[in-house]
C-alpha positions in Angstrom: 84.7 70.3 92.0 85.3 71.6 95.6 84.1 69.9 97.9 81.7 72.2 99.5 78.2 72.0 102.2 76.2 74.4 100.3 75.5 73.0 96.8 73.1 74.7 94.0 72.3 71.9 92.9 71.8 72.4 89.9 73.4 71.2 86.6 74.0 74.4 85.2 78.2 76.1 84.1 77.0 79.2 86.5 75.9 77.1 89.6 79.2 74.7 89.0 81.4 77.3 88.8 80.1 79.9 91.5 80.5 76.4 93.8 84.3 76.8 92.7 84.5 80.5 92.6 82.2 82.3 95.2 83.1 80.6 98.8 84.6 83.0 101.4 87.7 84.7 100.3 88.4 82.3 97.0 88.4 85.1 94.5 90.9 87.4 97.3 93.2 84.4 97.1 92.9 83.8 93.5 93.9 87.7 93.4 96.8 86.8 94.9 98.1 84.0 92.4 97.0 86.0 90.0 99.3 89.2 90.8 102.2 86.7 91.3 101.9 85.4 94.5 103.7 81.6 94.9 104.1 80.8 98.5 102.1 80.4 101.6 103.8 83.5 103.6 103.0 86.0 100.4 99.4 84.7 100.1 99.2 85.4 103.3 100.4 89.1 103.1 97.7 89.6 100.7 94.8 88.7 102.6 96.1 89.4 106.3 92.5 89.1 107.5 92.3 85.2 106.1 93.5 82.4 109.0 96.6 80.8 108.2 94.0 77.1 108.6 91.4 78.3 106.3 94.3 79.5 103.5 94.8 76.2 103.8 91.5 74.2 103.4 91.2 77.0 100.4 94.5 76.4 98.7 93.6 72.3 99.1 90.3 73.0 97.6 91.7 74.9 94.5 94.1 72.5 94.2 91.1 69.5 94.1 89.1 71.6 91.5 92.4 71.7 89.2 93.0 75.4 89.3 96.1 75.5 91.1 99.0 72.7 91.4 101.8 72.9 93.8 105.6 72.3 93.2 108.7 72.5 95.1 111.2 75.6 94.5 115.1 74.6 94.5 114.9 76.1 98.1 112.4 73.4 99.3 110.0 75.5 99.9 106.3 74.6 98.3 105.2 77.2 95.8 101.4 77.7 94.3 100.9 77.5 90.3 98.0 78.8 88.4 97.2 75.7 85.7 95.5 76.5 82.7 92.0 76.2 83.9 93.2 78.7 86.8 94.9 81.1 84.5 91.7 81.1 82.4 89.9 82.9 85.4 92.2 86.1 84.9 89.6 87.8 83.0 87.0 87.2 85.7 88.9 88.3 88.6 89.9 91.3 86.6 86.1 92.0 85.3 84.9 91.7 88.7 87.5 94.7 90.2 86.9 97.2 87.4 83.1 96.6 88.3 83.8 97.3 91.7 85.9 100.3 90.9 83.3 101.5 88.8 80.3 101.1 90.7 81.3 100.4 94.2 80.6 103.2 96.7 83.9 105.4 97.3 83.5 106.8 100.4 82.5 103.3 101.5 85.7 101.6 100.2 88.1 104.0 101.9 86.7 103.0 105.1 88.5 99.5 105.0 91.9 101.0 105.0 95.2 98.1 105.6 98.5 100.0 105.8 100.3 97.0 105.4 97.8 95.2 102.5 98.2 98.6 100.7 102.3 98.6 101.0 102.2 94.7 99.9 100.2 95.8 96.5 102.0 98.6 96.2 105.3 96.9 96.6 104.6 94.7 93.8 103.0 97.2 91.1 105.9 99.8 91.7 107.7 100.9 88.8 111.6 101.1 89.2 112.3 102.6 85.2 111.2 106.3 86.7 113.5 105.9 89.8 117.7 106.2 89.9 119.7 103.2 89.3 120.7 103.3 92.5 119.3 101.6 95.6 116.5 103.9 96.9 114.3 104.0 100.0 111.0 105.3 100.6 109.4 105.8 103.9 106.2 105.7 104.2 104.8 107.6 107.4 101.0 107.4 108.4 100.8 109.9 111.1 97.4 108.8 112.6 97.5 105.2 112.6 98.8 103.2 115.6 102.4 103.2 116.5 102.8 99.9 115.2 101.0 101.1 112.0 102.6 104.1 111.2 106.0 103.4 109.2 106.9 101.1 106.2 109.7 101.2 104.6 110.3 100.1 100.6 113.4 99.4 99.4 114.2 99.2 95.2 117.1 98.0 94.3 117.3 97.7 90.1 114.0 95.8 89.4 114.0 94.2 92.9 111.3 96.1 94.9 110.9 94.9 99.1 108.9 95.9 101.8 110.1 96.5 105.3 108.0 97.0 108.1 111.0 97.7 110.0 113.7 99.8 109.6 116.0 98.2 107.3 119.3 100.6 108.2 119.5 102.6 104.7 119.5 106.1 104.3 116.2 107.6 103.3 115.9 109.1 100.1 112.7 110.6 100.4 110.0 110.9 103.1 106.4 110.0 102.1 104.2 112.2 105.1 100.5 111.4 104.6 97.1 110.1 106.0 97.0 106.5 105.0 93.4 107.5 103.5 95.0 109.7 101.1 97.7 106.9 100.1 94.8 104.6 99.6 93.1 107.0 97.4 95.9 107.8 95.2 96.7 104.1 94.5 93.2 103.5 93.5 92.9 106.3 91.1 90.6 108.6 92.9 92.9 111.3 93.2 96.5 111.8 92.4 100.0 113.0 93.9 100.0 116.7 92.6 96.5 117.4 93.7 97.1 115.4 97.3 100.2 117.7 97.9 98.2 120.8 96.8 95.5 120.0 99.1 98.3 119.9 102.0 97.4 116.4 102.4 100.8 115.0 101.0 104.3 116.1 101.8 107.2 114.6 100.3 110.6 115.7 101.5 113.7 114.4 99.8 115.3 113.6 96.5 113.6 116.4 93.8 113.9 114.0 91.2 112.0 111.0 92.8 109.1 113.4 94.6 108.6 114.8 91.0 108.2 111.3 89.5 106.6 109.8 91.9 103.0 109.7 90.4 104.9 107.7 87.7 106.9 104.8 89.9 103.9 104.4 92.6 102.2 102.7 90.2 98.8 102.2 90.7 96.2 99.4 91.2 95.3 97.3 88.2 91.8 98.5 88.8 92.5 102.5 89.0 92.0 103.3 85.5 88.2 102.2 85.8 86.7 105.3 87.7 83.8 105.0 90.5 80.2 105.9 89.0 79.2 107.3 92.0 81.1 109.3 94.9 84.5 111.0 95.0 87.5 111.0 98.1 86.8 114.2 99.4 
């Protein structure tokens, strides 16, 4: 059990494992592990909001309760591993986004928009099989977002899929023009690429055969097939 102040106190599977489950930004990082996450550095690109100290106290709790163990990668470097008990909380991470898909306020979600939290998740739910064998880049522009903000690059190379903050030096084959509202939309279901770009909210520019396609290698989030009961992007 994780060793917690606030207690239930009560001998009862829902107060023992809400004392495991519910403290701050456990189930975000059990996301993370979840989608494939293994080191600190990716965790962290996940919940960009969470301190580097408190990953830390979190990862040693979950590590304490048994849901996680660590290991060391050939490269040294420490990497995070779901265990059974941990892999066994799938379905309740899962249940718990398709009910906030489904009932959650819309407009409300949109509000909390991360360009580079929606680039990471994207990055890693992309699928390459639409795309050209060759190496192709995607950039990603968010006109109204700070200068800092406004650009990401991703790069897919066969079934290797990075994100680039910077520019990484290759040619762009196509140009992804939008507010990042409307990227956060599309990537959670609530609208889509064709309706976007005929609401002149979207422009692609580039190769034909990727801008067609691209409702089909964006992916989406796991949680876009469940639609919101209530609200709509506008």
């Amino acid at each position: 059990m994780m060793e917690t102040t606030a207690s239930y106190g009560q001998f009862c599977p829902v107060a023992m494992a809400a004392e495991v489950f519910c403290t701050r930004w456990t189930p975000l990082v059990l996301r993370e592990l979840l989608c494939g996450s293994r080191r600190f550095n990716d965790l962290r690109r996940g919940v960009p909001r969470m301190s580097p100290t408190l990953l830390s106290k979190r990862l040693k709790e979950l590590a304490q309760a048994g849901i996680i163990e660590t290991r060391r990668a050939p490269d040294g470097i420490v990497e995070y591993h779901l265990t059974p008990a941990g892999e066994e909380l799938r379905e309740v991470v899962m249940t718990l986004g398709f009910w906030g898909q489904h009932w959650v306020e819309t407009q409300h979600s949109l509000q909390k928009l991360d360009p580079s939290l929606l680039m990471w998740d994207m990055r890693r739910h992309l699928d390459p099989v639409p795309l050209p064998t060759r190496r192709c880049t995607v950039l990603f522009h968010y006109p109204e977002q700070p200068a800092a903000r406004q650009h990401y690059w991703l790069v897919i190379e066969g079934r290797d899929v990075d994100i680039c903050s910077t520019d990484p030096g290759f040619e762009i084959d196509l140009y992804v023009t939008c507010p990042l509202r409307t990227m956060t939309a599309i990537w959670m279901g609530i609208a889509t690429v064709r309706a976007e770009m005929e609401a002149d909210r979207l422009e692609l520019d580039g190769d034909p055969e990727m801008a067609s396609s691209m409702q089909q290698w964006l992916g989406l989030s796991p949680f876009a097939r469940e639609q919101p009961k209530r609200g709509r992007a506008a």
